[in-house]
C-alpha positions in Angstrom: 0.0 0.0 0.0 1.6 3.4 -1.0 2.0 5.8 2.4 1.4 9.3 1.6 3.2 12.1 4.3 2.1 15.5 4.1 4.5 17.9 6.0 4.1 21.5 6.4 7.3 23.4 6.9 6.7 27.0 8.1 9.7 29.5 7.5 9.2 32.6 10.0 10.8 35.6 9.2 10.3 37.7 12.1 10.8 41.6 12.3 9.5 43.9 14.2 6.6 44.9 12.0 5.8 41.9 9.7 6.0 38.2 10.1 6.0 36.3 7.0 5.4 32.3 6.3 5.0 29.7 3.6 3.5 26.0 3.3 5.1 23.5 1.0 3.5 20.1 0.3 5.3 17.1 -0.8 4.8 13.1 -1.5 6.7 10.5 0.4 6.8 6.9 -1.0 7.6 4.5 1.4 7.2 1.1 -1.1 7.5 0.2 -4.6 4.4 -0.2 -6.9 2.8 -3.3 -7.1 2.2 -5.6 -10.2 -1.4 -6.3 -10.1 -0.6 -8.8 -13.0 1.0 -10.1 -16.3 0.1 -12.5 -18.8 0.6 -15.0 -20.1 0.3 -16.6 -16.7 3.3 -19.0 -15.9 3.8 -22.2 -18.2 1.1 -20.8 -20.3 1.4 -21.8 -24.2 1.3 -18.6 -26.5 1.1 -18.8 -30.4 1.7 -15.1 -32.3 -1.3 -12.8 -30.3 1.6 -11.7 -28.6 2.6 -11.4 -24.6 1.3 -8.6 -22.6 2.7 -7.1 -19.5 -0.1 -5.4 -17.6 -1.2 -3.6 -14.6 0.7 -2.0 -12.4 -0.9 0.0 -9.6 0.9 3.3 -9.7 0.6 6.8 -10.4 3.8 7.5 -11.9 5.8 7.2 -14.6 6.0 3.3 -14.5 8.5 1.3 -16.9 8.9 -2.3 -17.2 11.9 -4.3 -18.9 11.7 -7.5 -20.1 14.5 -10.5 -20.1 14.6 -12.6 -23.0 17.4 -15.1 -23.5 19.3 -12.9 -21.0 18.8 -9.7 -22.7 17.1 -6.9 -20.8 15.0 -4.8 -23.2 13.2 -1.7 -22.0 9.3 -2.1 -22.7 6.3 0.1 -21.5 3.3 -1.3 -19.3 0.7 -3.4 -21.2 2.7 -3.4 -24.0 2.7 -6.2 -26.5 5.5 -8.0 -27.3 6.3 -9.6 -30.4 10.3 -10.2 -30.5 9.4 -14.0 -29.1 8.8 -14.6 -32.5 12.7 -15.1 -34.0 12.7 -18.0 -31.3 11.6 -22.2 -32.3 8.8 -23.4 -31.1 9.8 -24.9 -27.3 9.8 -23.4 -23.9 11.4 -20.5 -22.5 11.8 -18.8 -19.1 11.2 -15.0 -19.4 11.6 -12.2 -16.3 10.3 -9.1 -16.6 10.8 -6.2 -13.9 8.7 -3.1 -13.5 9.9 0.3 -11.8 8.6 3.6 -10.4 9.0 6.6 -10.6 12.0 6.4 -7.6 13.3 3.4 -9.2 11.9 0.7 -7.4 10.9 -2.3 -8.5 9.3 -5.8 -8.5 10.6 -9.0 -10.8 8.1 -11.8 -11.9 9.3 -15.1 -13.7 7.4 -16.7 -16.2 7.9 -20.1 -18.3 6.1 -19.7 -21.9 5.8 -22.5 -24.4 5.7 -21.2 -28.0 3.3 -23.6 -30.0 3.4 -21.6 -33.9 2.8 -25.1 -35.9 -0.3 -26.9 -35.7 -1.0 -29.5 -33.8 -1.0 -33.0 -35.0 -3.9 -35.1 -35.5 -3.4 -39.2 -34.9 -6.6 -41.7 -35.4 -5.4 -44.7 -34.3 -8.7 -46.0 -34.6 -11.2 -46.7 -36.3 -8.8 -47.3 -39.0 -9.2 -46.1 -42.9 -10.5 -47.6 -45.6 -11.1 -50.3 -42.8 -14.5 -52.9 -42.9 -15.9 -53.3 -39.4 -18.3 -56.3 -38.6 -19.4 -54.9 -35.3 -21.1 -51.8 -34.9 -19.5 -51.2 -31.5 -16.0 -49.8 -32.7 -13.2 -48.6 -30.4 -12.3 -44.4 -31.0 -8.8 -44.2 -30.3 -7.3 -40.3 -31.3 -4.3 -38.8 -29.3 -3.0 -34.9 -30.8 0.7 -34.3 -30.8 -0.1 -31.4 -27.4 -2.9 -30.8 -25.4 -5.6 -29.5 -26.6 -8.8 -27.7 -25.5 -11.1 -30.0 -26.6 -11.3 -33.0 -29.1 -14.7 -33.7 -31.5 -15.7 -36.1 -34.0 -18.7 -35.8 -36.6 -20.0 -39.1 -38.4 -20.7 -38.8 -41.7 -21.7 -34.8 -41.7 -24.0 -34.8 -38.2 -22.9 -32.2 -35.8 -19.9 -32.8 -34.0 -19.9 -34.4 -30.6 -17.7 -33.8 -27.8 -15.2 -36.4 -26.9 -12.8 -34.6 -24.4 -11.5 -31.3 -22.8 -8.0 -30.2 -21.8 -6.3 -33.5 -23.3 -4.0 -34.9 -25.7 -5.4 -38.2 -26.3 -9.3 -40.0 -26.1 -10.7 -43.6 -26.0 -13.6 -44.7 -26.4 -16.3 -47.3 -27.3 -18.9 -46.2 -30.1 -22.0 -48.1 -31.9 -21.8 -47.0 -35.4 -24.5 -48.0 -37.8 -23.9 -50.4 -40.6 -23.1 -48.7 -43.5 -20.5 -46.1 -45.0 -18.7 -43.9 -42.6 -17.0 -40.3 -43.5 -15.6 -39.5 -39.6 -13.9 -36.4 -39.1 -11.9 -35.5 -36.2 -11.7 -31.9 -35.0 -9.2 -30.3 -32.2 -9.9 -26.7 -30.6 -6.3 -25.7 -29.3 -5.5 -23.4 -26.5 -5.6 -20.8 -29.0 -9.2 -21.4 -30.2 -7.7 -22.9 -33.8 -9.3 -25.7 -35.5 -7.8 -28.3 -37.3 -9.4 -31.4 -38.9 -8.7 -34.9 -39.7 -10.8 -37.2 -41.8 -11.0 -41.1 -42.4 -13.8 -43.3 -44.1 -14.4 -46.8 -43.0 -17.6 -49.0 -43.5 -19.2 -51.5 -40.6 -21.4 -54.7 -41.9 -22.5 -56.2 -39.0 -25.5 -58.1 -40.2 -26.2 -60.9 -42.9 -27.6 -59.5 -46.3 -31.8 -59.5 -46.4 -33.1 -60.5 -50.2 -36.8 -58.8 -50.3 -37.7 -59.9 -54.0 -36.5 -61.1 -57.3 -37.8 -60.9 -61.1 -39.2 -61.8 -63.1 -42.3 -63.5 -60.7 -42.7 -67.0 -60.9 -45.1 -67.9 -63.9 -43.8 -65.4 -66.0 -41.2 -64.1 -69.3 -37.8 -63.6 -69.0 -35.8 -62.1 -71.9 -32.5 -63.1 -70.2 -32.5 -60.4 -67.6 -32.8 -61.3 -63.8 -33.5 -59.2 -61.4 -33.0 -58.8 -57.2 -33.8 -56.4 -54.5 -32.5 -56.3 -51.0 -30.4 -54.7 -48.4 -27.5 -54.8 -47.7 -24.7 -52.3 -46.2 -22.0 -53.8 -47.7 -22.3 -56.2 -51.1 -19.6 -58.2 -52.1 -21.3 -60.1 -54.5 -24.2 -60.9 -56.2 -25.0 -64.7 -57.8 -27.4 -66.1 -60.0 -28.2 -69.8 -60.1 -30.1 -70.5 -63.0 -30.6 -74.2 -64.6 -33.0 -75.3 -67.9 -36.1 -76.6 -65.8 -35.3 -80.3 -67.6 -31.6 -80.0 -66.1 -30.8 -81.4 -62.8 -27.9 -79.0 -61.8 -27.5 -75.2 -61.7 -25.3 -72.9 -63.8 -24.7 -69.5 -62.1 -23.3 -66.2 -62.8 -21.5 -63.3 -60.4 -21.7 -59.8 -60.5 -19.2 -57.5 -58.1 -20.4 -54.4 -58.4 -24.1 -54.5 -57.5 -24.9 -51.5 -55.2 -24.7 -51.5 -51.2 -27.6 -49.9 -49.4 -31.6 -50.4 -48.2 -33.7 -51.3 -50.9 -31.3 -51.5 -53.5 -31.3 -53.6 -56.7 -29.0 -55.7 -59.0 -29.3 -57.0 -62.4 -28.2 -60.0 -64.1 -28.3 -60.7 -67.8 -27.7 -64.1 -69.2 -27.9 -64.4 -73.4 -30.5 -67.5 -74.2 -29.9 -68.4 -78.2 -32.7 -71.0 -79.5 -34.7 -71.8 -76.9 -38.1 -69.6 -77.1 -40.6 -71.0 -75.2 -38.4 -73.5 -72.6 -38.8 -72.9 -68.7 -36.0 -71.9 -66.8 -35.2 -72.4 -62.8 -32.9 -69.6 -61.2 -32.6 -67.9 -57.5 -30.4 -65.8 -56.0 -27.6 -65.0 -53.7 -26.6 -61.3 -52.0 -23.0 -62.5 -49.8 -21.4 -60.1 -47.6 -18.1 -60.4 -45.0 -20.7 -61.8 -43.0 -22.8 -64.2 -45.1 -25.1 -64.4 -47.6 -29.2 -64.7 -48.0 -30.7 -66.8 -50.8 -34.3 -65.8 -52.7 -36.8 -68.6 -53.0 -36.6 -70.4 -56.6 -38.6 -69.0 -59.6 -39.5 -70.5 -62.9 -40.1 -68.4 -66.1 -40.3 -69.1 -69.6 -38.2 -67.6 -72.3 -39.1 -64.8 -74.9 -36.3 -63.1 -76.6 -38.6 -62.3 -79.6 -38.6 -58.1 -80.0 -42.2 -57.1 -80.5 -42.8 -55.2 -83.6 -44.5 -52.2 -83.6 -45.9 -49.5 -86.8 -47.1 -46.3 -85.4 -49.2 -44.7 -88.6 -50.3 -41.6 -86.5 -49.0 -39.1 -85.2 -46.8 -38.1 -88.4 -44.1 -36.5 -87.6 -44.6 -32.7 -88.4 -46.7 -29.5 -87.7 -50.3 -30.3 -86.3 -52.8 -27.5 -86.1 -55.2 -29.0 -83.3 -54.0 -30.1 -79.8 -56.0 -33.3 -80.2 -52.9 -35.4 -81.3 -54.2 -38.4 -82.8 -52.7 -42.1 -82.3 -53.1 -45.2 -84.8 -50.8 -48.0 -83.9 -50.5 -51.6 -84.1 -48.4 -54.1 -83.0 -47.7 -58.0 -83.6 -48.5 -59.2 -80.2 -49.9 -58.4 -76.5 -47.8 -55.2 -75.2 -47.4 -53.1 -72.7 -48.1 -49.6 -75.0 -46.9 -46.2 -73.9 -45.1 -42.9 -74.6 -43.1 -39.8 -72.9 -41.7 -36.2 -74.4 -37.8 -36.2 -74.0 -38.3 -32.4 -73.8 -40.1 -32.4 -70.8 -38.2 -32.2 -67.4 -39.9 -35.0 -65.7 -39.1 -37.8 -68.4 -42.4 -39.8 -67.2 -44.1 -42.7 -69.3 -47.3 -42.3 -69.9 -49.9 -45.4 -70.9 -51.9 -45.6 -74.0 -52.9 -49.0 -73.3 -52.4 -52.1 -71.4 -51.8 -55.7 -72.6 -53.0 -54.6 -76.1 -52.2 -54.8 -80.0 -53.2 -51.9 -81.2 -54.4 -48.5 -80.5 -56.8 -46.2 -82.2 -56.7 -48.4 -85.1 -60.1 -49.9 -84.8 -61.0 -46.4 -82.9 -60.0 -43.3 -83.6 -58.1 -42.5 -79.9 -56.1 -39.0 -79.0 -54.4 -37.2 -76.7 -54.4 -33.5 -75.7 -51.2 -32.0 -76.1 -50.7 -27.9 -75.6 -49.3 -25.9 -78.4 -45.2 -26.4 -78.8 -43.0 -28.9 -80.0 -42.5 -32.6 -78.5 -40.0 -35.4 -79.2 -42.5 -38.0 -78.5 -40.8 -41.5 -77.8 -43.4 -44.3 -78.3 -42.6 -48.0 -76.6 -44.4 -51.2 -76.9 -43.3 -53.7 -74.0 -43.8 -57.1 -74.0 -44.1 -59.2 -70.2 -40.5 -60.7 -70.9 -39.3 -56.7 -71.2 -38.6 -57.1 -75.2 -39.4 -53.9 -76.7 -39.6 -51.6 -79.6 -39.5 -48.0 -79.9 -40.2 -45.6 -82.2 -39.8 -41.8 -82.3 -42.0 -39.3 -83.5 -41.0 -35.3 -83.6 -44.5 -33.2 -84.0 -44.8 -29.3 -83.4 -48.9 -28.3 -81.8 -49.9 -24.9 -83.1 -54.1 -24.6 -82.5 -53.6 -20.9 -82.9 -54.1 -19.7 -86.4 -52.1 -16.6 -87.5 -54.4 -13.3 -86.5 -53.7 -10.2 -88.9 -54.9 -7.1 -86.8 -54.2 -4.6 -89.5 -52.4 -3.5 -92.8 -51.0 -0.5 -94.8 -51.5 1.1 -97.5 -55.2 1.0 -96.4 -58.1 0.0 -99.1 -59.0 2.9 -101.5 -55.7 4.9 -100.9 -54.0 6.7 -103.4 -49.9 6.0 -102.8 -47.0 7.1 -104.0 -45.0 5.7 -101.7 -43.6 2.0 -101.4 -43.8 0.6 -98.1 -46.5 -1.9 -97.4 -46.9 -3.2 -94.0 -48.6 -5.3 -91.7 -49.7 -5.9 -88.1 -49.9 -8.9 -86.4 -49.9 -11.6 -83.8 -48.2 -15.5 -83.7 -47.2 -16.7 -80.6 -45.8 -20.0 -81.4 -43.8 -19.3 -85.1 -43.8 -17.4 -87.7 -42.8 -19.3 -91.0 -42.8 -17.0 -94.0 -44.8 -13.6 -94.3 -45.8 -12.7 -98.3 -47.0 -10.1 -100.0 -48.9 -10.6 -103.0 -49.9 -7.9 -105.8 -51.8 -7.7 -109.5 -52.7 -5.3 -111.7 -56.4 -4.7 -111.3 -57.9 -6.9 -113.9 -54.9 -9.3 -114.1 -55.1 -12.9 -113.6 -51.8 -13.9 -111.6 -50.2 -12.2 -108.6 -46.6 -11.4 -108.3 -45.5 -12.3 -104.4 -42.6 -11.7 -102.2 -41.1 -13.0 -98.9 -40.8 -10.6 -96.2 -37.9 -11.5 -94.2 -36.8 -11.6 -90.5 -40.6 -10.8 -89.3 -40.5 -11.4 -85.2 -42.7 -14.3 -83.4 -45.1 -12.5 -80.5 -48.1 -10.2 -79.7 -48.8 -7.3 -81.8 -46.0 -7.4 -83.8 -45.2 -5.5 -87.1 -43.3 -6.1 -90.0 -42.4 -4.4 -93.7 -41.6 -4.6 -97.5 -40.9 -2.0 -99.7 -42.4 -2.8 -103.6 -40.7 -0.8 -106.9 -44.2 0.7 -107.8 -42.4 3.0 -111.1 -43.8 0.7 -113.4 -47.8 0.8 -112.2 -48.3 4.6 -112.2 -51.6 5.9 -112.6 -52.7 2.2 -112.3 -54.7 0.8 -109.4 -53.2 -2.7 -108.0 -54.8 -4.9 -105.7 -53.0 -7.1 -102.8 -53.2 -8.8 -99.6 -51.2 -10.0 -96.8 -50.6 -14.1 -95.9 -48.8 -15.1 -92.9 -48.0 -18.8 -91.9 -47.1 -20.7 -89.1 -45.9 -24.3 -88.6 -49.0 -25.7 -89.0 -51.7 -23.0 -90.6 -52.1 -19.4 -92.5 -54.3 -16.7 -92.3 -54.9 -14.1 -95.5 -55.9 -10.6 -95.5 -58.7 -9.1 -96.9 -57.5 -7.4 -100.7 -57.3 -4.0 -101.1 -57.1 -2.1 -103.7 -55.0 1.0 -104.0 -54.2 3.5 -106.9 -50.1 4.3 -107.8 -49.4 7.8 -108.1 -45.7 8.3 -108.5 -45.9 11.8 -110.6 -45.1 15.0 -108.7 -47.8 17.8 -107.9 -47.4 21.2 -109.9 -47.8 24.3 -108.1 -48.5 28.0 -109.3 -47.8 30.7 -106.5 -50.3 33.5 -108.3 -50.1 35.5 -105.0 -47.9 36.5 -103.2 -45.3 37.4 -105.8 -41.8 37.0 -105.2 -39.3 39.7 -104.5 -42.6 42.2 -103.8 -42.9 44.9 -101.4 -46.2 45.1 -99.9 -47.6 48.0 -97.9 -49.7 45.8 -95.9 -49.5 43.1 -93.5 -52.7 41.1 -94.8 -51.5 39.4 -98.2 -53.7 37.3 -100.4 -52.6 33.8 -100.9 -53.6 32.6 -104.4 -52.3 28.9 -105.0 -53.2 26.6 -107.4 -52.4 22.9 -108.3 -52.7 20.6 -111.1 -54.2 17.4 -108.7 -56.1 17.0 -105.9 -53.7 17.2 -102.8 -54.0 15.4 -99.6 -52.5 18.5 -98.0 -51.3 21.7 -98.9 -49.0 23.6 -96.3 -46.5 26.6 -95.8 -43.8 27.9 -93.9 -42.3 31.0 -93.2 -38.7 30.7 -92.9 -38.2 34.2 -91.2 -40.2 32.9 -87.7 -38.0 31.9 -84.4 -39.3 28.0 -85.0 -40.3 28.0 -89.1 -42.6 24.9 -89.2 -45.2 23.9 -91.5 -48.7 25.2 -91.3 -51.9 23.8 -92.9 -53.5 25.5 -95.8 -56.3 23.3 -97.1 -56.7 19.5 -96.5 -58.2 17.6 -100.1 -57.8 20.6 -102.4 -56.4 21.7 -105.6 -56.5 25.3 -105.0 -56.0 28.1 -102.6 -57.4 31.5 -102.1 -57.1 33.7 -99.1 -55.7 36.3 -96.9 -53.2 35.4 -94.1 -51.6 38.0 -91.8 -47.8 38.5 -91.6 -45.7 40.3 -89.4 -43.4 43.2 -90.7 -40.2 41.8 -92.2 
């Protein structure tokens, strides 16, 4: 505890009029400052945070120095310290000693450990790439220095605790049969984490055979097939014998899948003998055992069914009732799916039958786009055929909202246009034109015309060689499947230029009033006839007469 002395001192000058005196104050300190603490704490392991000398209770102008490897280095309170980090990792004894302001001092000792390269990791067991045949399995892990805690996750559950403040763990787990991904973590003192990962696989109970096909009483085409579970498969067998035979032939298959309810096929190749019963069963073995399937007797069919699908025809169809027509040579299993639809499904047309809408028309309702239809006929042995049929479903006919040049216009322009909607595809636009009074029409192809709603597309026609003649045309558009025509119109080609005479004003005149008579006159019938006075702020064009050939009035101007 600091002491703190407070001593007046009075100096008396004494005369024989005055007395004067004076009070000083000063601070007595009768023991050092105290270290209230330091870390790291002794034998404390340190990676590179640092180490931080801290705390010491004092008022004044407290220094500290530090001794590493002999060396005293000067160092201020709560400072951190990174020169440890030239040094291995190992251990190290380290003094540090703090002062005051009159030099006095206290010395602390500490012994660090510098840990700077991770940990290592050892799983002793269970061992990798190991088959267990007991689901009770020993975890052995030890780490090369203690850690805060050790924790193991089984193939991606959370991790579970196995042990805190240690170095090494044992113990007895029940693992599941199956495949194993274990991963080892370890938190060290620092709060780093560092993994370790094995995979093993525990089969600790005899295969289970659920079923096998074909069913007894029915067709095989060579192909044999089981279901079961099992964690771990090594092998799969068929036994398989000519029902006149006395002893079975067999085949093996080492890579059927391990799992629940998983299946395994088997194809043996029969040649010449359609129609003759066959015996088989099977066997699933594991490291433990095997299970064997009941026996099952079948009769061979190898013979491919034969299937002629006469509709649908491949191609553009402009109804969504897509109609079917198809026979086959014997009792099938008949059905299709679109291998442009995500989900891939089979759907029936009919069961155990040889034909389909042949003897009745039959359809199905497809919406408008394309398909890739794939048609199968199955037989009970699993023979099959397949054909494929590629069709296109447009219902919508194409709808023409509008045109230009309207009916009963006279043109002397070129562009001919028209408006439109086809959701699905336009094929071909065309414009076709005659001479009114002519037999044939002369068409052409309007190119790129977009697919949508409301959409628009143009040609532009040499008329030169119709002038003053009156033409009639229409509009066709197509899709992939149908093609809608516009009503004809009839329009008359005027290419010639108007003629103008300017009677009033004259040119070049001077006139002494503002109000000025406009006297035009042209040699046709105008659609519009407009001026400009190219003196105004904004010249623009203003309307005389709409559907005239002539002209005759006053309009005011401004001076100028």
């Amino acid at each position: 505890m600091k002491k703190l002395f407070i001593m007046l001192l009075g100096i008396l000058l004494i005369s024989t009029a005055l007395a004067i005196t004076q009070n000083v104050t000063v601070t007595v300190t009768g023991e050092p400052s105290i270290i209230l603490g330091a870390e790291p704490d002794g034998d404390d392991e340190i990676d590179d945070d640092g180490l931080v000398f801290a705390s010491l209770d004092s008022n004044f102008g407290v220094h500290c120095k530090i001794k590493w490897e002999d060396v005293w280095e000067d160092i201020e309170a709560s400072q951190t310290q990174d020169n440890y980090t030239f040094y291995d990792d190992g251990t190290y004894e380290i003094k540090y000693r703090c002062y005051d302001s009159l030099e006095n001092y206290l010395t602390g000792v500490d012994t660090i450990t510098l840990f700077r390269v991770p940990p290592e990791i050892y799983i002793h067991s269970p061992e990798d790439g190991s088959l267990y045949e007991e689901e009770e399995i020993l975890i052995n892990i030890s780490t090369s220095r203690t850690t805060k805690e050790i924790r193991y996750s089984d193939n991606g559950r959370p991790f579970r605790l196995l042990c805190k403040n240690c170095s090494n763990v044992t113990i007895l787990n029940d693992f599941g049969d199956g495949h194993h991904s274990f991963v080892v973590k370890i938190t060290d003192l620092f709060n780093r984490n560092f993994f370790e990962e094995i995979e093993f696989d525990v089969d600790s109970a005899p295969p289970r055979i659920k079923s096998i096909s074909p069913k007894n009483g029915e067709y095989t085409n060579g192909t044999f097939t089981v279901n079961y579970d099992e964690a771990w498969v090594s092998r799969a067998i068929l036994f398989w014998k000519y029902a006149y035979e006395t002893d079975y032939h067999n085949v093996t298959k080492f890579d059927c899948p391990s799992g629940m309810d998983k299946t395994c096929q088997i194809t043996k190749e029969f040649e010449g003998v359609e129609g003759i019963e066959v015996d088989f069963y099977f066997e699933i073995h594991n490291a433990q055992g095997h299970d064997r399937s009941g026996v099952n007797r079948v009769t061979i069919d190898t013979i491919i069914p034969v299937m002629e699908v006469f509709l649908p025809v491949a191609g553009p169809l402009d109804k969504k009732q897509v109609y079917f027509n198809i026979t086959i040579n014997e009792i099938v299993d008949l059905e299709y799916k679109d291998l442009l639809s995500p989900s891939g499904k089979w759907k029936s047309l009919c069961k155990n039958c040889e034909e389909y809408g042949n003897s009745k028309k039959k359809y199905k309702t497809f919406n408008n786009g394309p398909y890739n239809l794939l048609i199968r006929a199955k037989d009970n042995a699993e023979n099959q055929d397949t054909e494929m049929v590629e069709i296109f479903v447009d219902s919508k006919a194409p709808q023409i909202l509008g045109f230009t040049p309207e009916d009963g216009e006279i043109i002397p322009r070129s562009l001919f246009e028209i408006e439109y909607t086809e959701e699905e595809f336009v094929e071909r636009i065309e414009l076709y034109w005659k001479i009114v009074g002519n037999e044939s029409y002369n068409n052409k192809t309007l190119n790129d015309c977009p697919t949508g709603r409301r959409q628009t597309c143009s040609t532009k026609l040499n008329l030169t060689e119709y002038n003053n003649q009156s033409i009639e045309f229409f509009f066709k558009i197509s899709d992939i499947a149908s093609s809608t025509a516009s009503e004809i119109a009839t329009v008359e080609i005027d290419n010639d230029l108007p003629q103008v005479a300017i009677n009033s004003p004259i040119a070049n005149k001077n006139y002494g009033d503002t109000k000025i008579l406009l006297d035009i006159e042209i040699d046709e019938m105008v659609e519009t006839l407009e001026y400009k006075n190219m003196k105004d702020k904004n010249p623009r064009f203003r309307r005389l007469c709409h559907n005239c050939d002539s002209y005759n009035r006053i309009k005011s101007f401004e001076e100028g």
